[in-house]
C-alpha positions as CSV (number, residue, x, y, z in Angstrom):
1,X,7.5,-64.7,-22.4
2,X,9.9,-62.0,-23.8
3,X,7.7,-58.7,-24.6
4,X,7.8,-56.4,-27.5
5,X,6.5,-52.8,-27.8
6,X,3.0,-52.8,-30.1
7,X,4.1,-50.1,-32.4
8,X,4.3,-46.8,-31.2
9,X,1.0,-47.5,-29.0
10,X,3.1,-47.4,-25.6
11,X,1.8,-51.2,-25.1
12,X,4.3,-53.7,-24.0
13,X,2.7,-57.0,-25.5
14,X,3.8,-60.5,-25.5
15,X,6.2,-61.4,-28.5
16,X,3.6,-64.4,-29.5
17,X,-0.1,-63.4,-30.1
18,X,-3.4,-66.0,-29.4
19,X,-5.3,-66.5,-32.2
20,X,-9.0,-67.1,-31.0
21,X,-10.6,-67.9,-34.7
22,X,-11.1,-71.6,-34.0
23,X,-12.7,-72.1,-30.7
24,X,-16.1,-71.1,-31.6
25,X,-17.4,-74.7,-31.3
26,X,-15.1,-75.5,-28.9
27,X,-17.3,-76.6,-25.5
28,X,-16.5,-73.6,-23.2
29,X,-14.5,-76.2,-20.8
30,X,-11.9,-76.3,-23.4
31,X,-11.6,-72.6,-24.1
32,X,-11.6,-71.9,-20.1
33,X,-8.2,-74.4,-20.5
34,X,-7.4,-72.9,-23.9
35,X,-7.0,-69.1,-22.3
36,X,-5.1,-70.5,-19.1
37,X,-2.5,-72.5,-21.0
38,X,-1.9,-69.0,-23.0
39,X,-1.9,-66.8,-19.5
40,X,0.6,-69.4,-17.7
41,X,2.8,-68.9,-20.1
42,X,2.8,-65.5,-20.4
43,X,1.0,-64.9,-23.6
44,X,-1.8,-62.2,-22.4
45,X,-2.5,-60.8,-26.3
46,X,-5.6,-62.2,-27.7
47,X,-6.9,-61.8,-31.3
48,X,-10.3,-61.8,-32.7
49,X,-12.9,-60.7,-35.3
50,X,-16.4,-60.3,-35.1
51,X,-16.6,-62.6,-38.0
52,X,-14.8,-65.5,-36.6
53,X,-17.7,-68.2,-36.1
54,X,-20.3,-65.8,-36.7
55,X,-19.0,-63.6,-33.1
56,X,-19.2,-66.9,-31.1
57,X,-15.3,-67.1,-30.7
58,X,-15.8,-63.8,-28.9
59,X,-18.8,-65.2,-26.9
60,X,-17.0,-68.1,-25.7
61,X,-13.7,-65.8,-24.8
62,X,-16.1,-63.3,-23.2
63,X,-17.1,-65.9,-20.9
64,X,-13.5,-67.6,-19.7
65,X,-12.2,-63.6,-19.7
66,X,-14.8,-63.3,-16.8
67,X,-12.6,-65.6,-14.8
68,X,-9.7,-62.5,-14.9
69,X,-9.3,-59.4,-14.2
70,X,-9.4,-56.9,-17.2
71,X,-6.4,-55.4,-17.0
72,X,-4.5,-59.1,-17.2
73,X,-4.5,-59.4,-21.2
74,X,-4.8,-57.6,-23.8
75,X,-7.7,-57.5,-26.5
76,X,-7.6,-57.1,-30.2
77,X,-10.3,-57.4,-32.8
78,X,-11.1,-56.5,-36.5
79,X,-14.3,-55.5,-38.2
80,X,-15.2,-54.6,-41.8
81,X,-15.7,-58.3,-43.4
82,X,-19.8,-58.9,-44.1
83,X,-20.0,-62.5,-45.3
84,X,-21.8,-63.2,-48.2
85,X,-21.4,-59.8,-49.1
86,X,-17.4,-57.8,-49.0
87,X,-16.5,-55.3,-46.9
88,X,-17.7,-52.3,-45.2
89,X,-15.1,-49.6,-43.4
90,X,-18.0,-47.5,-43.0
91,X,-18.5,-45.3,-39.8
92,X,-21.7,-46.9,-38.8
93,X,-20.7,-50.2,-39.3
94,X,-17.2,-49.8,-37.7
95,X,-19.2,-48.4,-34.9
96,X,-22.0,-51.3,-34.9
97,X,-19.3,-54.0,-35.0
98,X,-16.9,-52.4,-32.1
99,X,-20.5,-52.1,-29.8
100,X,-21.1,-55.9,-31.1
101,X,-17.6,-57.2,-30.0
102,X,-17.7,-55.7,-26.7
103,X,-20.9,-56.9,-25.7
104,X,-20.0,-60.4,-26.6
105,X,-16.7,-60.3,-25.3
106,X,-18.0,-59.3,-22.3
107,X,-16.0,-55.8,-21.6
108,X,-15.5,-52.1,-22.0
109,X,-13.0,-51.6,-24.4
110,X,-10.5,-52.9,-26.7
111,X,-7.0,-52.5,-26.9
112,X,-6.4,-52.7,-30.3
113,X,-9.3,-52.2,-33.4
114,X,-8.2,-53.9,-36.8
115,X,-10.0,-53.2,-39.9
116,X,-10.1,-56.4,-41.9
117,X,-8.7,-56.9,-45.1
118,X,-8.7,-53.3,-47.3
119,X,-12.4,-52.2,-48.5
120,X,-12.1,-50.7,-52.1
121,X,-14.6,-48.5,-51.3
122,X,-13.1,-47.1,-48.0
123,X,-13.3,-43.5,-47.5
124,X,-10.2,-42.8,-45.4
125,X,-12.3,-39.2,-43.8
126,X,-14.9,-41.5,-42.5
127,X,-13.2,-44.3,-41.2
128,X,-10.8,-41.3,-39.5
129,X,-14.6,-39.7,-37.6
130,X,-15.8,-43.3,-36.5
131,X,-11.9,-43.4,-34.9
132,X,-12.1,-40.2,-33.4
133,X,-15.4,-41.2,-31.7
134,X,-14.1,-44.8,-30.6
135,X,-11.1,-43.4,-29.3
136,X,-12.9,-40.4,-27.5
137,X,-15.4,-42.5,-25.9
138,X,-12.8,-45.1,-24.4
139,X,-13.9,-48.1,-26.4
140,X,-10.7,-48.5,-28.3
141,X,-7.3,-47.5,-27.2
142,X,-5.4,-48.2,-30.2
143,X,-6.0,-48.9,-34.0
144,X,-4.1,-50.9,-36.9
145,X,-5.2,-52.8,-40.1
146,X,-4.3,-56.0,-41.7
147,X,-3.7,-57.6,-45.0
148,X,-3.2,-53.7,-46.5
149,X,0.2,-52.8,-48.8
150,X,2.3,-49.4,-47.8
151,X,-0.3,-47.4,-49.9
152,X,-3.4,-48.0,-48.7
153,X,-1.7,-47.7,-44.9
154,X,-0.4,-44.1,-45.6
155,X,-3.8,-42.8,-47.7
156,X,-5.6,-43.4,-44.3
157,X,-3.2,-42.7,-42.0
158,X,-3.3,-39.0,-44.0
159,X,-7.0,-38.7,-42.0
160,X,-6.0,-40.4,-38.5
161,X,-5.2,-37.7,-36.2
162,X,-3.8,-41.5,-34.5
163,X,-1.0,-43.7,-35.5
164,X,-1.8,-47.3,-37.0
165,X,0.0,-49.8,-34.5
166,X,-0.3,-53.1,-36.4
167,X,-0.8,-54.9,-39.9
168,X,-1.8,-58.3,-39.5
169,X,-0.6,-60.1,-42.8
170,X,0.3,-63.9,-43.4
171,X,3.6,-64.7,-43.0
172,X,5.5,-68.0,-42.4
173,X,8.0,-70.3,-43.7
174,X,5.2,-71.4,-46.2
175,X,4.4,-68.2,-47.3
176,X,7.7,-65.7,-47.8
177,X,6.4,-62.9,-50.4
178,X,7.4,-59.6,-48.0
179,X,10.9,-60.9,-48.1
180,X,11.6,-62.9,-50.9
181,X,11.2,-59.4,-53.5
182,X,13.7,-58.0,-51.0
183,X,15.9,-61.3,-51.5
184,X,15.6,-61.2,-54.9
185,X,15.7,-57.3,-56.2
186,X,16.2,-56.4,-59.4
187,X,16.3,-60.2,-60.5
188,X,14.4,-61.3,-63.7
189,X,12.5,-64.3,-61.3
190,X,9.3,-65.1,-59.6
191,X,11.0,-64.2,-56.4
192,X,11.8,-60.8,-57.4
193,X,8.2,-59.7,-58.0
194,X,7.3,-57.2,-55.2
195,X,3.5,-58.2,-54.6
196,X,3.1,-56.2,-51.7
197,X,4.6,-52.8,-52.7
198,X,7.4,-53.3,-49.5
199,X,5.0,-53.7,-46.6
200,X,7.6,-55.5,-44.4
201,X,9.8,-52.2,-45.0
202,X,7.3,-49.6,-44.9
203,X,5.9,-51.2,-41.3
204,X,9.7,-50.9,-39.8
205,X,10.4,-47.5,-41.0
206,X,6.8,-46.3,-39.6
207,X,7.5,-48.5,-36.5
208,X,4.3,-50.6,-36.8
209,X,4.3,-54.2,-35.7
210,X,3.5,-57.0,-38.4
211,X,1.2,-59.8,-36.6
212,X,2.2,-62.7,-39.2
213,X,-1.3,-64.9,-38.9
214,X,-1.8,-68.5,-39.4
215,X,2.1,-69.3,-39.7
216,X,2.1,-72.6,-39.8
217,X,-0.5,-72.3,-42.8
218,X,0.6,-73.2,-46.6
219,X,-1.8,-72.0,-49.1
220,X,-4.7,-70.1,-48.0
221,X,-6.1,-71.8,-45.1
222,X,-5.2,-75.2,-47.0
223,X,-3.8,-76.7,-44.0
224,X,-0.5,-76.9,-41.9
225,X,3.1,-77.8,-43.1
226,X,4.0,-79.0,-40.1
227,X,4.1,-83.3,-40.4
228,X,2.6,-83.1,-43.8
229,X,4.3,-85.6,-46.5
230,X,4.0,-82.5,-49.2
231,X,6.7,-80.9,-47.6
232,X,9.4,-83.3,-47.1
233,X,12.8,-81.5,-47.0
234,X,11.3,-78.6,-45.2
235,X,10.5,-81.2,-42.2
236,X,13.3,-82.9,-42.5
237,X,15.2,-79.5,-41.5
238,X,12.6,-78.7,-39.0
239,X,13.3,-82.6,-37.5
240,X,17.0,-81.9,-37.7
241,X,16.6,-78.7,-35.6
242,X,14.2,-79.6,-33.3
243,X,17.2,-82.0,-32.0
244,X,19.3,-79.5,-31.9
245,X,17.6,-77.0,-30.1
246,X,15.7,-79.7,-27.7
247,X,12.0,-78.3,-29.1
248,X,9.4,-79.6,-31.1
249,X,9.0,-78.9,-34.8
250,X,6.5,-76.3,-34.3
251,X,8.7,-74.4,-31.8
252,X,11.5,-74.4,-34.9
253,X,8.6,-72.8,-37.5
254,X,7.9,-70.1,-35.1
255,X,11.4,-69.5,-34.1
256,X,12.0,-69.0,-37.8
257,X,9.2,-65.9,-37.8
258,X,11.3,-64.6,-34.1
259,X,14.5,-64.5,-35.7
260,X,13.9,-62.1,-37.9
261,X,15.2,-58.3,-37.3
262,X,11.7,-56.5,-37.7
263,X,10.3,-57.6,-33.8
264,X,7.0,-59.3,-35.4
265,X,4.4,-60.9,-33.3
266,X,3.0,-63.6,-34.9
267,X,-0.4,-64.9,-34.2
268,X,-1.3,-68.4,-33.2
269,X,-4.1,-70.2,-35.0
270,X,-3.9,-73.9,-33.0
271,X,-6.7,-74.6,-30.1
272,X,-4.3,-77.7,-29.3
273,X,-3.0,-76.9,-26.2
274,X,0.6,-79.0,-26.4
275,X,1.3,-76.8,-30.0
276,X,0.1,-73.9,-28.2
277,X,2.7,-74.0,-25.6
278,X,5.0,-75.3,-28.5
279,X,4.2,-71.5,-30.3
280,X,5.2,-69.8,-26.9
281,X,8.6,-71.6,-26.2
282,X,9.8,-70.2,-29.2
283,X,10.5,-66.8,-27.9
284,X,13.0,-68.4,-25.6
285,X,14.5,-69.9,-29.2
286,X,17.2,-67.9,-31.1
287,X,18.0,-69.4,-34.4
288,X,21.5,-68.8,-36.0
289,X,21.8,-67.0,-39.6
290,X,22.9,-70.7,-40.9
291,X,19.5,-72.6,-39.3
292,X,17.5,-69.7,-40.5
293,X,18.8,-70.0,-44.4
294,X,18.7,-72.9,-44.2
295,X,15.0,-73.6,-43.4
296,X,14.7,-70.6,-46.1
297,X,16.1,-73.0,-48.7
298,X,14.2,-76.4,-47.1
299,X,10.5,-74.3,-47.8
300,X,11.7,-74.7,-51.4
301,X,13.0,-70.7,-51.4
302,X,16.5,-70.7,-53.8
303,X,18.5,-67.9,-52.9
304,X,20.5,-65.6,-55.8
């Protein structure tokens, strides 16, 4: 597995992210195979939230990371979603969910500390202390956000004494904002709207890794593009490649997300274990400019 650096965190990471959402009702004989498959192949980074299945995705990773030493993988989770309710960036709940998370994942501390999704009512000085605290008592080694546009980053980062690593934000051949405005600039078009106020820029000038999630999603969470008869001519290209190259169609839609410049590290969301292995032989894919345009255009993008 080809490594990236995590921002400016010092971390060497795996270029391809797990994403541990779905295996929450997964019997804990499938999410004992689920992590191996991901550790054989390298990919030691492993993503969660206290939210996903109600903190039993990190009950059932707690248990098959008791199977490994510690310092094998790395562990990242977010906090600050309360369902049926918003979300809370508080200090005391930042500090409830971090002591929640590592007693059901079964450790000490966590590599990385997400806040999830932007709270309107954040107060930047208070997320900063509860931070300080986590840092200072070894819980969390490193912190980021996701889903949050250049301004919101750079009104917190003003109170972090600490550098935001990662921005988790959805990105994938069915879902192109953060580059089609940048495509598209200063065109009277859909395209050209900039929805997101430059995040993909802002992140590479402040050297902070973008974790595209669910990139095989279109929609929100409205299912995968990947075999499905909505999206004929984009699987069409993805078939054509997937000859070339000698991979799978999923391999081809991550390669896509690899090929580009900014060093991303995009987040799997499959508990299948073949696409899983799929996702990870993409880093040993390098698409050309013509096979990357051209799945571009296939996704139903029209260049200028």
């Amino acid at each position: 597995m080809v490594s990236i650096p995590l921002g400016t965190s010092g971390l060497t990471v795996p270029t391809i992210g797990v994403g541990c959402m779905r295996i929450a009702d997964l019997p804990q004989a499938q999410v004992d195979a689920f992590v191996d498959t991901a550790i054989e192949h390298g990919a030691n980074f492993f993503d969660h939230a206290d939210c996903y299945g109600a903190g039993k995705s990190e009950e059932r990773f707690g248990l098959a990371l008791k199977r490994y030493d510690r310092e094998q993988v790395f562990i990242q989770t977010k906090c600050g979603i309360v369902p049926g309710v918003g979300f809370d960036f508080s200090k005391d709940h930042i500090l409830r969910s971090v002591d929640g998370s590592l007693k059901r994942l079964q450790t000490d501390y966590l590599d990385v500390l997400l806040l999830h999704r932007p709270d309107a009512l954040v107060e930047p000085d208070e997320v900063a202390e509860a931070f300080e605290q986590l840092r200072a008592s070894g819980k969390v080694r490193h912190f980021g956000v996701s889903n949050q546009n250049p301004y919101q980053m750079a009104l917190l980062q003003k109170s972090l004494s600490m550098p935001l690593v990662v921005n988790q934000l959805q990105f994938g051949l069915m879902h192109t904002p953060m580059i089609d405005s940048g495509i598209h600039v200063n065109m009277k078009d859909d395209a050209g709207i900039n929805r997101d106020g430059g995040v993909l820029d802002y992140c590479r000038l402040h050297d902070i890794t973008v974790q595209p999630w669910s990139p095989m999603q279109f929609g929100f969470f409205e299912g995968c593009f990947v075999d499905n008869d909505r999206f004929p001519a984009l699987n069409a290209e993805l078939t054509r490649l997937a000859e070339v190259y000698g991979v799978s169609k999923t391999t081809i839609a991550v390669a896509w997300i690899l090929r580009h410049p900014a060093k991303m590290q995009p987040i799997t969301g499959t508990t299948n274990l073949t696409r899983l292995a799929d996702s990870f032989r993409a880093a040993d894919i390098r698409l050309t400019r013509e096979d990357w345009y051209a799945l571009y255009k296939a996704a139903g993008n029209v260049l200028p």
